[in-house]
C-alpha positions in Angstrom: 111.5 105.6 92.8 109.7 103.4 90.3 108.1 104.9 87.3 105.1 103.6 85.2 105.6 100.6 83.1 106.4 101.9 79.5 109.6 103.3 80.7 110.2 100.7 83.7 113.1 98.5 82.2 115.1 102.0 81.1 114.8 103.2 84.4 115.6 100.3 86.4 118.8 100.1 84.0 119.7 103.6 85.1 118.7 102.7 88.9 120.7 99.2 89.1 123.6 101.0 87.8 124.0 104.0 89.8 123.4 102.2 93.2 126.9 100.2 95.1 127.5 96.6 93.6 125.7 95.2 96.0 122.7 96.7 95.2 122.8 96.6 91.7 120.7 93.5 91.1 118.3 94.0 93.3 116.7 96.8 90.8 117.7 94.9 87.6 114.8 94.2 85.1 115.0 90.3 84.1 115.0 89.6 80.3 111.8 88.8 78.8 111.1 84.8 78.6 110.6 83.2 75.3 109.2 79.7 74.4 112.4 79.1 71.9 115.8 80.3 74.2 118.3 82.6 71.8 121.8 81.5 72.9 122.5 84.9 74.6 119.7 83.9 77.1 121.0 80.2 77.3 124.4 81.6 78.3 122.9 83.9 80.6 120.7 81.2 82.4 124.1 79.5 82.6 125.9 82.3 84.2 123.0 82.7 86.3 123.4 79.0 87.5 127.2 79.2 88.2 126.7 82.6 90.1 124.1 81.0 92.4 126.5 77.1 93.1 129.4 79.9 93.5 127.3 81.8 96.2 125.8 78.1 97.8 129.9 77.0 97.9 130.9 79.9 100.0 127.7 81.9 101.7 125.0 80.8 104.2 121.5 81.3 102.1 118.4 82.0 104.0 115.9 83.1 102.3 112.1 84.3 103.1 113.0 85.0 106.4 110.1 86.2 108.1 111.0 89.1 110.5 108.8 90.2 113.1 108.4 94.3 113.6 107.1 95.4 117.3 103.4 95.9 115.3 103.3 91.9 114.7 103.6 92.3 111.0 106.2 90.9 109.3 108.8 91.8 106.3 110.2 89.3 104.3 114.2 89.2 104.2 117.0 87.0 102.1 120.3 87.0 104.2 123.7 85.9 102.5 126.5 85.6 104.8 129.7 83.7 104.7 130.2 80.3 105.6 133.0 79.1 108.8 134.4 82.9 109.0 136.7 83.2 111.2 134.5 85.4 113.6 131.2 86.8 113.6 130.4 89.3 110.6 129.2 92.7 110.5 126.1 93.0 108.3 125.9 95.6 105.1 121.3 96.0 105.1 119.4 96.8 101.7 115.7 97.7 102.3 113.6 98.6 99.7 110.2 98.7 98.2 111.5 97.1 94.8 111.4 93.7 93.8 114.7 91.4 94.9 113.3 88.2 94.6 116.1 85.6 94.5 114.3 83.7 91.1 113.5 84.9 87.8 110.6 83.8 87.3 110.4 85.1 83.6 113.9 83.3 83.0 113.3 79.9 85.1 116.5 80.5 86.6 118.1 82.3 89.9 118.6 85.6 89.5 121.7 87.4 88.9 123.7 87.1 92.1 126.6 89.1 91.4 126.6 91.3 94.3 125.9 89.1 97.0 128.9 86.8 96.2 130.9 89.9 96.3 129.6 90.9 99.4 129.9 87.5 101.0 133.7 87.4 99.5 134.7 90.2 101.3 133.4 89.3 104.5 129.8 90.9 105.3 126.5 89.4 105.7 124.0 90.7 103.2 120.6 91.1 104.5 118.2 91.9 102.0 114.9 93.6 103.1 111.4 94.2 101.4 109.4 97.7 102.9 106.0 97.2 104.7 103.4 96.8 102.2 106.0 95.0 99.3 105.8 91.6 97.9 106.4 89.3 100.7 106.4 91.5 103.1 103.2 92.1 105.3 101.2 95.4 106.0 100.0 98.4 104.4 102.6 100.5 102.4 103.3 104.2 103.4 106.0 106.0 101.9 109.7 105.8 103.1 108.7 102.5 104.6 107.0 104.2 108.1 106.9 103.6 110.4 110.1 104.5 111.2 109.9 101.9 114.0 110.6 99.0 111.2 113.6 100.3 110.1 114.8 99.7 113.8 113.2 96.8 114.7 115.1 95.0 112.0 118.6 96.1 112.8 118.5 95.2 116.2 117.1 91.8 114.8 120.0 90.8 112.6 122.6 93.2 115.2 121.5 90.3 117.3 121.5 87.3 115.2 124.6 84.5 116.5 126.4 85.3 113.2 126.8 89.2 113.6 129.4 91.4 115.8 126.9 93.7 116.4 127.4 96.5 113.6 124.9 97.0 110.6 126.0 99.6 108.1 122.9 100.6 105.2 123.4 101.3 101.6 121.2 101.9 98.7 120.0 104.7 96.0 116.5 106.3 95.9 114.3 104.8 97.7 116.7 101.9 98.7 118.4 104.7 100.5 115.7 107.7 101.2 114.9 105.8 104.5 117.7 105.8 105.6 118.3 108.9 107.5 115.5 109.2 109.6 116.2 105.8 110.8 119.5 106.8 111.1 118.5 109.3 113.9 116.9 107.1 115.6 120.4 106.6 117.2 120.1 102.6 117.5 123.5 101.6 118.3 123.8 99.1 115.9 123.6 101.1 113.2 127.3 101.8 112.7 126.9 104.0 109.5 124.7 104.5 106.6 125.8 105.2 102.4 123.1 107.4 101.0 122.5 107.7 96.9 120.4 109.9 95.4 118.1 110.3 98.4 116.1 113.5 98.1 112.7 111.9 99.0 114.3 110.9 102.2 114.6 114.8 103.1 111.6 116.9 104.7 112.4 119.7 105.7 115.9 121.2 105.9 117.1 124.6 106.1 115.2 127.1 103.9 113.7 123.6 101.9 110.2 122.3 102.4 110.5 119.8 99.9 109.5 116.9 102.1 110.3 114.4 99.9 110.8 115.3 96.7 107.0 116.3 96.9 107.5 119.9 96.4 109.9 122.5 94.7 109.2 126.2 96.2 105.7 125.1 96.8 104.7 123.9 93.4 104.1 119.9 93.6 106.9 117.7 91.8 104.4 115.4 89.5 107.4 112.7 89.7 105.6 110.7 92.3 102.2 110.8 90.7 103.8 108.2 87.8 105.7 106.6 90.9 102.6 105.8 93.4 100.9 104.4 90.7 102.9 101.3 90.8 103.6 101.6 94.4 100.6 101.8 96.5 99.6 98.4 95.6 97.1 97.8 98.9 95.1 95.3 97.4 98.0 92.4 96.6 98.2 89.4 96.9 99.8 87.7 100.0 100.7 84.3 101.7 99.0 83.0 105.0 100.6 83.9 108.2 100.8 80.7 108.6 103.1 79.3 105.4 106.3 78.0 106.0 109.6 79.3 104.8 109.7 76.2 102.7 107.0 76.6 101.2 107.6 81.1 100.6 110.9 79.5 98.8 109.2 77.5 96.8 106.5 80.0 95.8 108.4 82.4 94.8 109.9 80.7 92.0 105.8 80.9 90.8 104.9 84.2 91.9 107.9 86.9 92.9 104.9 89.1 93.3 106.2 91.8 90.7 103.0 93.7 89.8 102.6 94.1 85.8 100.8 97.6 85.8 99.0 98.6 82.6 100.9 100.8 80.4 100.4 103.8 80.7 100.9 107.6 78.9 102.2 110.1 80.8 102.8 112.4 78.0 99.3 112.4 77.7 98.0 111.6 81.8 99.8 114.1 83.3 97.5 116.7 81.7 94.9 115.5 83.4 92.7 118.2 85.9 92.0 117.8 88.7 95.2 117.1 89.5 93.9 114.6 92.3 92.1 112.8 89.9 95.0 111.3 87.7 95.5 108.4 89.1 91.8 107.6 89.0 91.9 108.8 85.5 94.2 106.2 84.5 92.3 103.3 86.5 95.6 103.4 88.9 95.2 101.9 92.7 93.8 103.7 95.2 96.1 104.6 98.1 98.5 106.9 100.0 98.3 109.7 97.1 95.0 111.0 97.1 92.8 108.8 99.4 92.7 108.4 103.1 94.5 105.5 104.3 95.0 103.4 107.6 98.4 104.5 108.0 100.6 106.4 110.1 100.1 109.8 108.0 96.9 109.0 106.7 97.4 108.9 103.2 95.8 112.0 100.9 99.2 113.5 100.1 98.2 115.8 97.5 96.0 117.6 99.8 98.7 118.5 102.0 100.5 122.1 102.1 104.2 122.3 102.5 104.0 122.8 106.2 101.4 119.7 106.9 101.9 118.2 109.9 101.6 114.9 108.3 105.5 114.8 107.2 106.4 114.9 110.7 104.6 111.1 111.0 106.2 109.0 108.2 109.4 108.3 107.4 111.2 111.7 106.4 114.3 113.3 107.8 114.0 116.6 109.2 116.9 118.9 110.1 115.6 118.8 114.2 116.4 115.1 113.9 120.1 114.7 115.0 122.3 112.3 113.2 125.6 110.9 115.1 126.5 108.0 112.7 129.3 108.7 110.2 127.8 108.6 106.8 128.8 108.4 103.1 126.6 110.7 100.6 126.3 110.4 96.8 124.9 113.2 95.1 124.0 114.7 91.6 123.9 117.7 89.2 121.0 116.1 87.1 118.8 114.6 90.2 115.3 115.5 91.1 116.8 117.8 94.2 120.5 118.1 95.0 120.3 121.6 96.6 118.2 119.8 100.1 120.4 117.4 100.1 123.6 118.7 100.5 121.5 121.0 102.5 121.3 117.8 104.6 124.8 117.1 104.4 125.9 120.5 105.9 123.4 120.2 108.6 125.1 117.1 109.7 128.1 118.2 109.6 127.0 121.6 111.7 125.3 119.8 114.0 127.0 116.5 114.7 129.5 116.2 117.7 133.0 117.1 115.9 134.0 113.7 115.6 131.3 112.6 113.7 130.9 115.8 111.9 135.0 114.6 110.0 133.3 111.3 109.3 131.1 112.6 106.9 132.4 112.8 102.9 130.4 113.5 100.0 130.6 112.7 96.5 128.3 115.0 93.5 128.2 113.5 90.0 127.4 114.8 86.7 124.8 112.0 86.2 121.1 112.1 86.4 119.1 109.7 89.0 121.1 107.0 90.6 123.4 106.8 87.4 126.4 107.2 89.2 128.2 103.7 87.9 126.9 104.6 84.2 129.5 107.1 83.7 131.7 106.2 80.7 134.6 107.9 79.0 131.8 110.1 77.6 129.5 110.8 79.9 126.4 112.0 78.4 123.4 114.1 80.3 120.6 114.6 77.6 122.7 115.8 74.9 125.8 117.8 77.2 129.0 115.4 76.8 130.5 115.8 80.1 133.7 113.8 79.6 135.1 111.3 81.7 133.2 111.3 85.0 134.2 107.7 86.1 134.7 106.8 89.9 135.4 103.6 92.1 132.1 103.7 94.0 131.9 99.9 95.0 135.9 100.3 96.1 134.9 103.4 98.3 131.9 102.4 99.8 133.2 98.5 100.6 136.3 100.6 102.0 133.8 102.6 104.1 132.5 99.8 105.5 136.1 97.9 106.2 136.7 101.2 108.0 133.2 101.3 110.0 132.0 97.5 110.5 135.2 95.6 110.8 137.2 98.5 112.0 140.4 97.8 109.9 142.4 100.4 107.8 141.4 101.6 105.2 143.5 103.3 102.2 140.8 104.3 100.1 139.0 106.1 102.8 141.8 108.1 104.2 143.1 109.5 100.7 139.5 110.1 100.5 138.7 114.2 100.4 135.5 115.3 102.3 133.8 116.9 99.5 134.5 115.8 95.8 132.5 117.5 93.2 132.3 117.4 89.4 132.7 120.9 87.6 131.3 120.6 84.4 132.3 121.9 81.2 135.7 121.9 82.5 134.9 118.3 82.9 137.4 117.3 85.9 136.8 116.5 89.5 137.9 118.8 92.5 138.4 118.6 96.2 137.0 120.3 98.7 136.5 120.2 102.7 133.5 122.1 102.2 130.6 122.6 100.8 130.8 125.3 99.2 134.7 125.1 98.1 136.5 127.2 100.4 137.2 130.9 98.8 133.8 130.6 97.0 132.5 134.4 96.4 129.4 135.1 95.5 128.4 137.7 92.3 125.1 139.3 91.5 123.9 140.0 87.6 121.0 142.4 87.6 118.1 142.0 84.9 118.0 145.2 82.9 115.6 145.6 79.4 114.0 147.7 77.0 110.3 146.4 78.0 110.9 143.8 75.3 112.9 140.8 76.7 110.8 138.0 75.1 111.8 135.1 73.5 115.6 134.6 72.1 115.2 137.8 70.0 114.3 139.9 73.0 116.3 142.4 74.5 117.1 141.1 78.0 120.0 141.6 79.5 122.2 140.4 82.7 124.3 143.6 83.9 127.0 144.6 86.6 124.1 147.4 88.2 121.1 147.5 88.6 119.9 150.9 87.7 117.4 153.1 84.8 113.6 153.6 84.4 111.7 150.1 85.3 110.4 149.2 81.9 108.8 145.8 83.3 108.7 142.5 80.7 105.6 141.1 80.6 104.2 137.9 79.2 101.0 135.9 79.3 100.8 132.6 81.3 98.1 130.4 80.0 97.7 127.2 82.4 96.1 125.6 79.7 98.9 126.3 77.3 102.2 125.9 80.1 106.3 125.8 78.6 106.6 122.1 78.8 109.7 120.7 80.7 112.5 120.9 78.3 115.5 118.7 80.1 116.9 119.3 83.9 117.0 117.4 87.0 114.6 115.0 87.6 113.0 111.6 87.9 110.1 108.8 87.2 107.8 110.8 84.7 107.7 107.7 82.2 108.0 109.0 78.6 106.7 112.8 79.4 110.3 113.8 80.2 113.8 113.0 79.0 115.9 114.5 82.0 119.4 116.5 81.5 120.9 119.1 79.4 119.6 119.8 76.1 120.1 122.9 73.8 117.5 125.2 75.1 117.4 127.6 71.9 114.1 125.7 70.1 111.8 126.6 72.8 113.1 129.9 74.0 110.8 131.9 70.9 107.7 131.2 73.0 106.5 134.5 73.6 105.9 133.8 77.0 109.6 133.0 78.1 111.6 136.0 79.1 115.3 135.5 78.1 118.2 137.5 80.0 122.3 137.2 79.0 125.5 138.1 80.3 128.4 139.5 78.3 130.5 136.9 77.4 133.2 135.8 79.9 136.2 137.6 79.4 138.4 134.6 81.2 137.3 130.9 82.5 135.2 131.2 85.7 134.3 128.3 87.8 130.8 128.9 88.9 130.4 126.1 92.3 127.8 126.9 94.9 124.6 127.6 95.2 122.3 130.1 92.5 119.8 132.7 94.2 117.5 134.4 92.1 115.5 137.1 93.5 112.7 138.9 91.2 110.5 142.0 91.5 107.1 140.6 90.0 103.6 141.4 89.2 100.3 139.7 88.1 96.7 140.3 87.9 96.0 137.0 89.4 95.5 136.0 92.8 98.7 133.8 92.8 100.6 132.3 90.1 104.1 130.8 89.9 107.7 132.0 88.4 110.3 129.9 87.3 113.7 129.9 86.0 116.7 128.4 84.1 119.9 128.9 84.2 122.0 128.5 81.0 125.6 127.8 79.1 125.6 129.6 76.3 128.5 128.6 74.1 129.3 130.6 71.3 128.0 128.8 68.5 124.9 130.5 70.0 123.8 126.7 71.9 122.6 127.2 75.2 122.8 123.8 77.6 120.3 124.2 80.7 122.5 123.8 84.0 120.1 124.1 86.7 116.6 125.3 87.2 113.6 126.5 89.8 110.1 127.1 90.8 108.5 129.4 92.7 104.7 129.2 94.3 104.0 133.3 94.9 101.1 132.0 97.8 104.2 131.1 99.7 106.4 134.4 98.8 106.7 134.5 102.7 107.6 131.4 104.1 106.3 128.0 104.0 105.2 127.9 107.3 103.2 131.3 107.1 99.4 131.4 105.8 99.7 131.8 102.4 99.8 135.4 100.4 97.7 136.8 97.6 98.8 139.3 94.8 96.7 142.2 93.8 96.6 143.3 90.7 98.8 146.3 90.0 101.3 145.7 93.0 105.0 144.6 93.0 106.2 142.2 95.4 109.7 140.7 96.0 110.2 137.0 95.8 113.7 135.1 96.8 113.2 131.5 95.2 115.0 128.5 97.4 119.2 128.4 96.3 119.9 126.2 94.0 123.2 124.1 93.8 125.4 123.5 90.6 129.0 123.3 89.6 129.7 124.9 85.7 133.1 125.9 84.5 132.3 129.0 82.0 135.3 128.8 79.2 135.7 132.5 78.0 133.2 133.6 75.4 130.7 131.9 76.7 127.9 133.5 78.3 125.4 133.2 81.3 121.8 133.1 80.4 118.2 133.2 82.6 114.9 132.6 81.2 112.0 133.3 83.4 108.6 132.4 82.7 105.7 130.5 85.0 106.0 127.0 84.2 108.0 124.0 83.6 105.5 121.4 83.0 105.4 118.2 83.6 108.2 118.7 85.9 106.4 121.1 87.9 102.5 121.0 88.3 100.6 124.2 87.0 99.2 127.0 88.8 96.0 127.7 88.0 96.2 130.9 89.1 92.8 130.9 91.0 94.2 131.3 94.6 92.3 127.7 95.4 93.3 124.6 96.4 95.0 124.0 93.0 95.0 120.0 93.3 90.9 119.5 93.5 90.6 122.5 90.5 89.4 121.1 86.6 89.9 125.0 85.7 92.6 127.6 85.7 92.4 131.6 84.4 95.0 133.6 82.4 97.5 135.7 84.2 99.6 138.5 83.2 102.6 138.2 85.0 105.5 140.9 84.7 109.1 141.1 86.0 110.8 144.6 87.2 114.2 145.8 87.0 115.6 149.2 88.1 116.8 150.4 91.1 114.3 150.2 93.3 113.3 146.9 91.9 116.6 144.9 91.5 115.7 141.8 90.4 119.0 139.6 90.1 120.9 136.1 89.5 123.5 135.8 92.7 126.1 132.7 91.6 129.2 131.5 93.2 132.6 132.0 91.8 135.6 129.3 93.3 138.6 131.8 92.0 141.0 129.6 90.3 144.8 130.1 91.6 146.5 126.9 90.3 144.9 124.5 87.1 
């Protein structure tokens, strides 16, 4: 997903890193032109120049290929493929809404072709799509690429081509991958597999998760895709005549890649903006799919939907009724926008799958934030959390993969491969797993116990072995106009509102409206792996309102590192298919929030820590507390919320222990 333009070049870093090899250069941001060329650019035009004769010497290049959907419209494609092989070639396919033009038009010189040499090299055909709606390609954009009859229609095209045996295998991070899945299901047989990174906006629905698409977190609206849209929904574009030769596309699009140069914008400041629905019109942004109508399969206006609209179930999402029977490669991580839905996913595969195809599924989770797998280093930093040396062989597994599934030859790197490897921070080491959870996991419940006065740091919360005692309920103020602002976490896009990953929490926790809870210390190291449940007795004089929480590492220098955290929308206490539910003041109710996934070795002294409160903005949108509409509001009112904890109230963190019996 594609940010606004202050923070555009950072984040394509971060996204051309984290995706396979192959993909790599298709989000890289070219280097600025200048009329006087410093020698590092000379030698990197040169470079450029070698990469692209090596490629010519060994690969087929056809580029702007026009391909025809079923609709009539057309997407524009590049394919690399090797030159007299010995046999036709299966084909590794990179769609994506991001710009892959072959030139840099800012350098005068090819782009950096890298990855499609490699590919070549090793004996695939790279076909390189543009989504509906992007640059070359034709149409009006919807997200994920719908409909999902493209994503079909263009693997039986190049399944079909003279050069191919008939196998297409996909690949990609964020949205490069989010498409994926659903087209997956479609069950074409030519798509032999599929290698998914970082691809919660490609999940809908899935187990107890109505996220669809990253758009929602327990019913509160992720803002992520408000600073996304407003450089994707690019309807009015420019475009070519039907009628233009390929020739003549090539030889454009060393002029014009297409690449639109949005305005800068500030986030920090934008995302304040109310109504919510107006923020992109506040910042002079395009109309489009976010908050207006549009001529497309599910009509556009997405933040007027609820998390049950039945305008997910027409795009491109994958929901967990759609069976997939293809065997698939997932990368996953800690510090992403939501890793909880998709392994969610991933288990649903594996559950549902025939058994075959359920063993031919393998996961990998990172300690890395958004499509940063390959930017792991010796010291692998999250935010300010050094998580030591959290390097991996992506491009060696995933080119195995496809030895293994496109050419059908052996392949080592697969079969030492374990089905589920997972980072456990703090310990900083991978483990193996079949399963997701590890096998043993236990679960452990820490009850929420105070004097009234659990407030801030200096409060006097606490995380016990019993619930139990008089309910002396915590209560704070949530002011909509005055919200906890997002302090690290999982996460993505938000320009420069956000810096995403673990930060020392301690700063912001004397707000007065935070509500802070610790453990003992640990008496011995505990490997907490699985999935967090916290479940709260609350209370508020308002209508509906929102509770949030965040789990912490609390070393004992006294720093506490934020590991994983949640949102709740009270309105949908019951079930995100259910009418929504209103509070009334002076009444308790019980509210589960979705699980959510981590993996945290606790060394011993250190302690567990959970701060609740009613925001986490601009991760989260606000609650305005009114019981309206929320997105179409320009006013919110105060709320008094409260949390309960006794024994008929037990509010509670459940975790998941992995009992250690070797090192």
């Amino acid at each position: 997903m594609r940010p606004s333009r202050p923070a555009l070049s950072h984040v394509r870093t971060a996204l051309s890193v984290g995706v396979a090899s192959f993909c790599l250069a298709l989000l890289a941001e070219p280097v600025a032109a200048q009329a006087v060329q410093t020698p590092e650019q000379k030698a990197l035009i040169a470079k450029r120049i070698d990469l692209e004769k090596q490629l010519e010497d060994i690969a087929v290049v056809d580029r702007k290929v026009m391909v025809k959907m079923r609709d009539g419209k057309r997407m524009a494609a590049d394919i690399y493929r090797p030159k007299n092989p010995s046999g036709k070639v299966p084909t590794i396919f990179v769609r994506t809404p991001y710009n892959f033009n072959f030139w840099d038009v800012k350098n005068g010189a090819p782009r950096d072709m890298t990855h499609e040499l490699e590919a070549v090299k090793r004996g695939y055909a790279l076909v390189e799509m543009n989504e509906r709606g992007h640059y070359f390609s034709e149409g009006n954009y919807d997200i994920l690429g719908a409909p999902l009859s493209d994503g079909v229609d263009a693997v039986r095209w190049m399944s079909t081509q003279p050069w191919s045996n008939g196998k297409v295998g996909t690949t990609g991070c964020s949205s490069t991958a989010e498409w994926q899945m659903a087209v997956v299901a479609q069950n074409e047989p030519a798509l032999a597999t599929f290698n998914v990174q970082g691809f919660g906006a490609g999940v809908g629905k899935v187990g107890p998760y109505y996220e669809q698409g990253n758009w929602y977190r327990g019913g509160a609206v992720q803002m992520l895709f408000q600073a996304w849209i407003y450089g994707e929904q690019n309807q009015v574009r420019p475009m070519f005549p039907a009628d233009t030769s390929q020739a003549d596309l090539i030889r454009a699009s060393k002029a014009f890649d297409l690449d639109p140069q949005m305005p800068p914008v500030d986030w920090d400041q934008a995302f304040w903006h109310l109504p919510e629905n107006e923020i992109l019109k506040a910042v002079d942004g395009p109309k489009g799919i976010f908050a207006d109508a549009m001529d497309v399969p599910t009509g556009g206006n997405m933040i007027a939907r609820t998390p049950n609209s039945p305008a997910w179930r027409k795009g491109g999402l994958w929901h967990d009724d759609m069976k997939i029977n293809k065997p698939g490669l997932w990368f996953m991580s800690w510090f992403d926008v939501s890793v909880s839905p998709n392994l969610a996913a991933f288990n649903q595969v594996r559950a549902t799958a025939p058994k075959n195809v359920a063993d031919e599924q393998y996961a990998i989770i990172a300690p890395v934030l958004h499509c940063a797998y390959t930017r792991a280093t010796e010291h692998t930093m999250i935010g300010d959390l050094d998580v030591g040396d959290a390097r991996f062989d992506y491009e060696g597994l995933v080119f195995g993969w496809f030895d293994k599934f496109l050419k059908g030859v052996d392949s080592p790197v697969v079969d030492k491969q374990p089905k589920v490897m997972y980072y456990v921070m703090g310990e900083n080491k991978w483990r193996n797993s079949q399963t997701w959870p590890p096998a043993g996991a236990v679960t452990r419940d820490l009850f929420f116990t105070s004097g009234g006065k659990a407030n801030t740091l200096y409060g006097d919360g606490k995380l016990v072995d019993t619930a139990g005692g008089t309910d002396q309920p915590d209560s704070f103020v949530y002011d909509p106009a005055n919200p906890v602002t997002t302090l690290g976490g999982g996460g993505c896009c938000q320009g420069n509102a956000v810096k995403f990953g673990s930060f020392d929490q301690n700063p912001q926790l004397a707000r007065n409206d935070i509500l802070v809870y610790d453990s003992e210390p640990f008496k011995e190291g505990t490997e907490v792996s699985g999935p967090i449940t916290v479940t709260l007795y609350v209370s508020s004089d308002a209508k509906d309102t929102d509770f949030t929480f965040k789990v912490m590492d609390v070393r004992p220098d006294g720093k506490a590192f934020n590991i994983t955290e949640n949102i709740q929308r009270m309105r949908y206490r019951e079930g995100y298919d259910k009418p929504p539910v209103w509070m009334k003041d002076g009444e308790v109710y019980k509210v589960t929030f979705q699980p959510i996934d981590t993996s945290m070795f606790f060394y011993p002294g250190h302690k567990l820590r959970v701060a609740i409160s009613s925001s986490n903005f601009p991760r989260f949108d606000r609650n305005l507390n009114t019981g309206g509409n929320n997105y179409d509001e320009a006013k919110g009112v105060i709320a008094h919320n409260a949390v309960h904890h006794d024994a008929a109230h037990p509010s509670k963190i459940t975790y998941t222990i992995v009992p250690r019996t070797t090192p």
